[in-house]
C-alpha positions in Angstrom: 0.0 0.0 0.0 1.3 3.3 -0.7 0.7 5.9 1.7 0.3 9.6 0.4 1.1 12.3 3.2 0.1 15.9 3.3 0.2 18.6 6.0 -1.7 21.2 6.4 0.1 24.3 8.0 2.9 22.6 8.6 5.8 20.1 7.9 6.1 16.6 8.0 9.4 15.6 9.7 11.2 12.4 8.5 10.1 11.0 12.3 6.9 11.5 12.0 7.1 10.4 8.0 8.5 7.1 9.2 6.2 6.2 12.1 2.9 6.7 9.4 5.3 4.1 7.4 5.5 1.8 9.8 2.3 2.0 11.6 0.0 1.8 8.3 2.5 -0.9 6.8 0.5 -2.9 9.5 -2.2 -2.5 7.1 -0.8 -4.1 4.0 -2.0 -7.4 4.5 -5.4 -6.3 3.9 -4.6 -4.5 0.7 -3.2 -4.5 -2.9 -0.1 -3.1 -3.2 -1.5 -0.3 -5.7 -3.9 0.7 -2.8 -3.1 4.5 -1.7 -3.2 5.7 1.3 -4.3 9.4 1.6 -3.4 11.1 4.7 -3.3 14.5 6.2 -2.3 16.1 9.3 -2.7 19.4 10.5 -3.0 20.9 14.2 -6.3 22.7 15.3 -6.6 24.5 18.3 -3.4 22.5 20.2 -4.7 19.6 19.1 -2.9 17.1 16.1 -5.3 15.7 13.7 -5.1 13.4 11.6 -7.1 12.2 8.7 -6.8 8.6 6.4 -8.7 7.5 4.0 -7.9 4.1 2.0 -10.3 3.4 -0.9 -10.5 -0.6 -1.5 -12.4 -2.4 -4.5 -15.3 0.5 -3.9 -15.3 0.2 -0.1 -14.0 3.6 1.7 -12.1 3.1 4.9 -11.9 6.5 6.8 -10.3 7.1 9.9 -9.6 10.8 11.7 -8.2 11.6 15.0 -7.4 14.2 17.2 -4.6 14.1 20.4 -2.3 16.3 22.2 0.7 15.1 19.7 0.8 13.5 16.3 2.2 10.0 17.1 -0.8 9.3 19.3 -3.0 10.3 16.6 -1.3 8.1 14.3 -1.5 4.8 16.3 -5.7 5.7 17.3 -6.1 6.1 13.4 -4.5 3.1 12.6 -6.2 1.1 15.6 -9.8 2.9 14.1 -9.3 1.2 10.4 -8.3 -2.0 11.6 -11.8 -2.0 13.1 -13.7 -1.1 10.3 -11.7 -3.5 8.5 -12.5 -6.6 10.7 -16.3 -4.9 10.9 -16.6 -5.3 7.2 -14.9 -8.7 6.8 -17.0 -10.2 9.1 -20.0 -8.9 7.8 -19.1 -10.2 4.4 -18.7 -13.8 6.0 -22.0 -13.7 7.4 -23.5 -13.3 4.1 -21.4 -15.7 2.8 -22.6 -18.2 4.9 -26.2 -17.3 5.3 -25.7 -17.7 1.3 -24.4 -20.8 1.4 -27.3 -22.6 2.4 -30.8 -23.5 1.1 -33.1 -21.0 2.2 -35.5 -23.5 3.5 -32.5 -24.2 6.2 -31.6 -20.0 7.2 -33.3 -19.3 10.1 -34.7 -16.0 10.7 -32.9 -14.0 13.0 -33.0 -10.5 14.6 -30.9 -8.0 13.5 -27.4 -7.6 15.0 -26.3 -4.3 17.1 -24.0 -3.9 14.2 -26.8 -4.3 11.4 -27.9 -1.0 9.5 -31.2 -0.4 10.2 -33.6 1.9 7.9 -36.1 3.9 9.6 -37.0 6.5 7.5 -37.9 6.8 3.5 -37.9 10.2 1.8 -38.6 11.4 -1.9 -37.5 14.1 -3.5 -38.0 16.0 -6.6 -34.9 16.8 -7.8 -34.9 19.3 -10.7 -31.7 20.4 -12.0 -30.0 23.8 -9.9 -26.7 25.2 -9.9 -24.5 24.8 -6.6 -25.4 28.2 -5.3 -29.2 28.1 -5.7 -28.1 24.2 -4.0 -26.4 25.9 -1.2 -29.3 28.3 -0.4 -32.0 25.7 -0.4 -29.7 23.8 2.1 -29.7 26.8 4.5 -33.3 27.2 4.2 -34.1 23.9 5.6 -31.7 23.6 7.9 -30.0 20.9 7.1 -26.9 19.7 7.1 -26.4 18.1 3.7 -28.7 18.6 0.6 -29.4 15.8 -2.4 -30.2 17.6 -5.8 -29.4 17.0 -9.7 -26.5 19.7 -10.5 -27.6 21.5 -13.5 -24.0 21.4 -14.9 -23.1 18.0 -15.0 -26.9 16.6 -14.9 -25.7 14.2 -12.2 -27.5 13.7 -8.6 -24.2 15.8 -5.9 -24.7 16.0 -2.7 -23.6 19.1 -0.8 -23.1 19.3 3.1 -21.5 21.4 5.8 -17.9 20.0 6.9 -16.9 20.2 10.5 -14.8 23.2 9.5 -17.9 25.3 8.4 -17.1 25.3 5.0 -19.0 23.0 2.5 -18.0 20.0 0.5 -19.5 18.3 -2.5 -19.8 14.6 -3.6 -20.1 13.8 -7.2 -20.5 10.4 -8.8 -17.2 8.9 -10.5 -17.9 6.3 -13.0 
């Protein structure tokens, strides 16, 4: 896996260079070697922060942390993706092996803790707007993200507030 490190407002130091090395080398038995890495690091408010995020076969893995220096932010990222790593294998066993069998023989069972649950449904009509007209109608309703068809590239975006207070945009990749 190849690991791709940026800092914001400030440098990365050969130590600290070497330590993401070695730490997220821990991850490489889960992925390719053409798998990236993409980190970055910045300090906010005294605190280090650091974000990773590994895209895998369409799965994202993304892991951020925040400590009072860098190298303990490192190891609770690392120890955060490992999670969702296990999470996700193990939930791709369980199909597996509720797949496996007739379905005369799979017994119903509750849903697990883990399991996603779906409470609510909602429709939209999504004509096509521009981002700004996109941004407004977010504010108006209050929300924190908004689904609409972006008049420029006729695609569904999605647009929501960051943690920062700025705003980000998904758009499809095909």
């Amino acid at each position: 896996m190849r690991t791709i490190i940026a800092g914001r407002h400030m440098d990365i130091s050969q130590s600290l260079h070497d330590r993401v090395d070695k730490k997220m080398s821990k991850l490489d038995k889960y992925f390719g070697a053409d798998t990236e890495a993409h980190i970055n690091m910045h300090v906010e408010k005294g605190r280090h922060v650091m974000e990773t995020t590994i895209v895998y076969d369409g799965i994202t893995f993304r892991g951020e942390d925040s400590e009072d220096n860098m190298f303990k932010s490192i190891d609770m990222v690392v120890k955060k993706i490992e999670k969702q790593i296990r999470h996700h294998r193990s939930k791709l066993e369980k199909r597996l092996k509720n797949g496996a069998f007739n379905e005369d023989f799979v017994e119903e069972s509750s849903m697990d803790d883990d399991e996603i649950k779906i409470v609510k449904s909602k429709k939209f009509l999504a004509k096509p707007i521009d981002l700004e007209e996109a941004a407004l109608q977010m504010q108006q309703v209050g929300h924190n993200f908004f689904v609409f068809t972006n008049s420029d590239t006729e695609q569904i975006n999605v647009l929501y507030k960051r943690n920062d207070g700025n705003l980000g945009l998904i758009e499809p990749e095909y």
